[in-house]
N, C-alpha and C positions, 0 to 999 in steps of 0.2 A: 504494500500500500504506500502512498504520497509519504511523502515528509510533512507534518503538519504543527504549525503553530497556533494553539489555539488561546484564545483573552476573552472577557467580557463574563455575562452573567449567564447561568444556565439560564432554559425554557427558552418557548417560542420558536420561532423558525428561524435557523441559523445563516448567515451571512460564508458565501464559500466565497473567497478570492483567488483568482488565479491568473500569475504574471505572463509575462511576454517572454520571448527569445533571447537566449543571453541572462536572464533575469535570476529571480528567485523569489520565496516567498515576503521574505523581510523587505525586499524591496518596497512592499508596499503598505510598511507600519506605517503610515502617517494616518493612512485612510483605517486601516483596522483600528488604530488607537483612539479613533473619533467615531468610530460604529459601537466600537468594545462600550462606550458609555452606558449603553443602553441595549446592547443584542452580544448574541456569541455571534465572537466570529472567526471563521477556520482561512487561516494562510496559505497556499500548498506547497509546495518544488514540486512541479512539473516531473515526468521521467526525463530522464539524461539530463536534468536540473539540480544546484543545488545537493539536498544531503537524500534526495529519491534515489530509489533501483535505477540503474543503467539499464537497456534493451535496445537491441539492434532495431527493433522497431519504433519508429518516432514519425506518425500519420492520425489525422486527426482522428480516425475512430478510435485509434487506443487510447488516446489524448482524454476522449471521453468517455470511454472505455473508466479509464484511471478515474474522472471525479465520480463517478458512479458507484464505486465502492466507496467512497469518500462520505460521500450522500446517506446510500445506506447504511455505515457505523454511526451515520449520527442522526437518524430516525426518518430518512425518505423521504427528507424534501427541506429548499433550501431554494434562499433567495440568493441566485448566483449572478456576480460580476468576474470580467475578465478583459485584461490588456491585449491587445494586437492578437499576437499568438495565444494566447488564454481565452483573448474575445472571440475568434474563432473555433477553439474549443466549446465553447462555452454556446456559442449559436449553433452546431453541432448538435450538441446533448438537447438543446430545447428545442430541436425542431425532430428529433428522433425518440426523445424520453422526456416529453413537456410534463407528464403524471409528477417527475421530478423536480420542480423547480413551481413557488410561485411571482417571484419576479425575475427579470432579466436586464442586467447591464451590461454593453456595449462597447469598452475603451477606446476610440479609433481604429478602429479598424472595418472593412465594410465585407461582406458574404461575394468575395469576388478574385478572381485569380491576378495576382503583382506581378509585373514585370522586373520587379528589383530584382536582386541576388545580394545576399546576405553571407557568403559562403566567405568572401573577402577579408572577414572579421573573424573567423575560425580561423582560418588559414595565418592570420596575424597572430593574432595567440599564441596555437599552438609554433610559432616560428620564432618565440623566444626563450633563450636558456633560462630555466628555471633552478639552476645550480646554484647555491651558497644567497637564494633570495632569503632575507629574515623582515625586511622592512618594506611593507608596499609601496614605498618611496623608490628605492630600488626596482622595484617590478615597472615602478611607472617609468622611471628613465629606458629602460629596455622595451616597454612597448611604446615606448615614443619613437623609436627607431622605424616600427611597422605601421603609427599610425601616428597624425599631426594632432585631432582632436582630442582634446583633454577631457572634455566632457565624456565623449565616449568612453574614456581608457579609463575613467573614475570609476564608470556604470561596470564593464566587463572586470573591473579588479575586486572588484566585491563577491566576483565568485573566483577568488584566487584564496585557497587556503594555503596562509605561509607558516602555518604551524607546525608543517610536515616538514619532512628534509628528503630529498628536494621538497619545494612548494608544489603545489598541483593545482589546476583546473576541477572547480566541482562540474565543469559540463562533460558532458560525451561529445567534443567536440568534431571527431570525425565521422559519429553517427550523424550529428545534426547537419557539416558537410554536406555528407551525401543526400540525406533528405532533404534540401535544401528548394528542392521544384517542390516539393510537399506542401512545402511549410507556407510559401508563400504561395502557394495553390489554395481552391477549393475542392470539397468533394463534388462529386456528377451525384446528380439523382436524389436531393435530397427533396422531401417534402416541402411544399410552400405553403404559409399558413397555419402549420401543424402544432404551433405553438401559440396560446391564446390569451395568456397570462401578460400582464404589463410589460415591455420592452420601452429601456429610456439607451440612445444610441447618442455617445459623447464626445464631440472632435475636438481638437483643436484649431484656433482658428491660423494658427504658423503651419497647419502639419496638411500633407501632403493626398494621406492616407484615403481621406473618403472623400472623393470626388463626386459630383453630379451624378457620373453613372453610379458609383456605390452608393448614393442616395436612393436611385430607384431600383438596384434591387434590395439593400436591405427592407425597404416597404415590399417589393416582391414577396419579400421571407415572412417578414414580420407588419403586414399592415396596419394593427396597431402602433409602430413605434414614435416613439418620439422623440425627434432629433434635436438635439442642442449643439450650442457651438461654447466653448471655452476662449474666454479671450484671453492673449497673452500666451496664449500655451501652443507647443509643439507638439510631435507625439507622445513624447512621456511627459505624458499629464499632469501625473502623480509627484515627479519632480519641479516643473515649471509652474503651478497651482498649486501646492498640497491640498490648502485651508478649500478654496474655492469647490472643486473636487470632491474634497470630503463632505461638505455639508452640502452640495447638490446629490452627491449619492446618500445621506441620512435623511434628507428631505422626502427623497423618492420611496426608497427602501422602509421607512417609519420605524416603527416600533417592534414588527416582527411578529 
C-alpha cells in the first residue's frame, strides 16, 4: 500500500491528496495543514514516489488502482484532490469508481494527452554523482551543472535522501523515464459523465496546463465542473498560492 501521512481529527469523510511527478506527499503540507483543522486528511507517495513500493508498472490504472486501497483502509469513500499527475489519477478513479469519492478536485491539469516530455529531468538527476553528498547544498551545486532552474532543482531535491551513503533518489527514476508517453498521456475509452458528484477544476493563471481545449473536454468528462483560475500562480499551485489554495479547497470541500 501508499506511503501515507495522515493529521486532522477522526470521523467524517476523509480528504485523500495526491501529488504530481517528481513530487511526494509532504509536498503538499501547507494545504493538508489547513484541511487537518477540521477533517482527516490522508497525504500519499505515489508508487515509484517518495517512501511507496517501486513497480515497473507506472500507468494511470494502477495509479488508481493504488488510491483505491487507500480508500478502502479508511472506510470507502473520500473527498479526493490531486496535482497534475495525481489530478489525472485522481479523474481516472472518479470517472471508473465514482461509488468512491464524494467530491473531486482538479490541480491543473486537464483529461487530455501533452505534448511535453518530462523524461529531461530524470535523465538530469539521475546524471549526477551522488558520492560523499551529506549537505543538499552540495547536491544542489551538482545538479546545477544538469539544470539552470533553481526553482526546479529545490522541488526535485526534496526527494533526495542524503541520509544514506551514497545519497539516493526516492523516485524510480528510470521506470518513470520510460513511462514517460504514459504519464503525460491519457487513457482511451474512459467513460464521460460517469462521475456525478461535485468537480471544482483549478488552474493557474501563469501555467500553461489547461488550455481552451482542456476546458472543453474536462466538461466533456465532468459536466458538472467548475472551473476556477488562481491568480498569481503557475503550475504548482501549492507553492506559488499556498494560503489562497488552501482555503479555496476548505471552502469547496466543507466540513466532511
Amino acid at each position: 500500500m501508499l506511503n501515507q501521512i495522515i493529521s486532522g481529527p477522526e470521523g467524517g469523510v476523509p480528504v485523500l491528496i495526491v501529488h504530481g511527478l517528481y513530487g511526494q506527499g509532504r509536498n503538499l503540507g501547507a494545504i493538508a495543514r489547513r484541511l487537518a483543522e477540521s477533517r482527516r486528511v490522508i497525504l500519499v507517495d505515489q508508487r515509484n514516489h517518495g517512501d511507496s513500493p517501486r513497480s515497473e508498472r507506472h500507468d494511470y490504472d494502477s495509479m488508481a488502482g493504488d488510491l483505491v486501497e487507500v480508500i478502502e483502509a479508511h472506510g470507502g469513500k473520500v473527498d479526493l484532490a490531486g496535482h497534475s499527475m495525481g489530478g489525472k489519477a485522481a479523474m481516472v478513479l472518479a470517472l471508473t469508481r465514482p461509488e468512491l469519492l464524494r467530491k473531486l478536485v482538479v490541480m491543473d491539469i486537464a483529461p487530455v494527452v501533452y505534448q511535453h516530455d518530462q523524461t529531461q529531468y530524470a535523465a538530469a538527476m539521475q546524471a549526477i554523482d551522488l558520492n560523499g553528498i551529506d549537505r543538499r547544498s552540495e547536491a544542489d551545486l551538482r545538479l546545477a551543472e544538469q539544470l539552470d532552474d533553481s526553482r526546479l532543482r529545490a522541488f526535485f531535491l526534496q526527494s533526495l535522501d542524503i541520509k544514506t551513503d551514497p545519497a539516493r533518489w526516492k523516485l524510480n527514476l528510470p521506470v518513470l523515464a520510460r513511462e514517460m508517453s504514459g504519464i503525460v498521456g491519457w487513457p482511451a475509452g474512459l467513460p464521460r459523465g460517469s462521475f456525478g458528484g461535485p468537480a471544482l477544476f483549478i488552474s493557474g493563471a501563469q501555467s500553461d496546463y489547461v488550455t481552451r481545449q482542456g476546458e472543453v473536454e474536462i466538461r466533456a468528462y465532468f459536466p458538472q465542473a467548475r472551473l476556477v483560475t488562481l491568480k498569481d500562480a503557475g503550475h504548482w499551485l501549492h507553492a506559488d498560492q499556498p494560503e489562497a489554495l488552501s482555503e479555496t479547497l476548505a471552502v469547496f470541500l466543507g466540513e466532511g
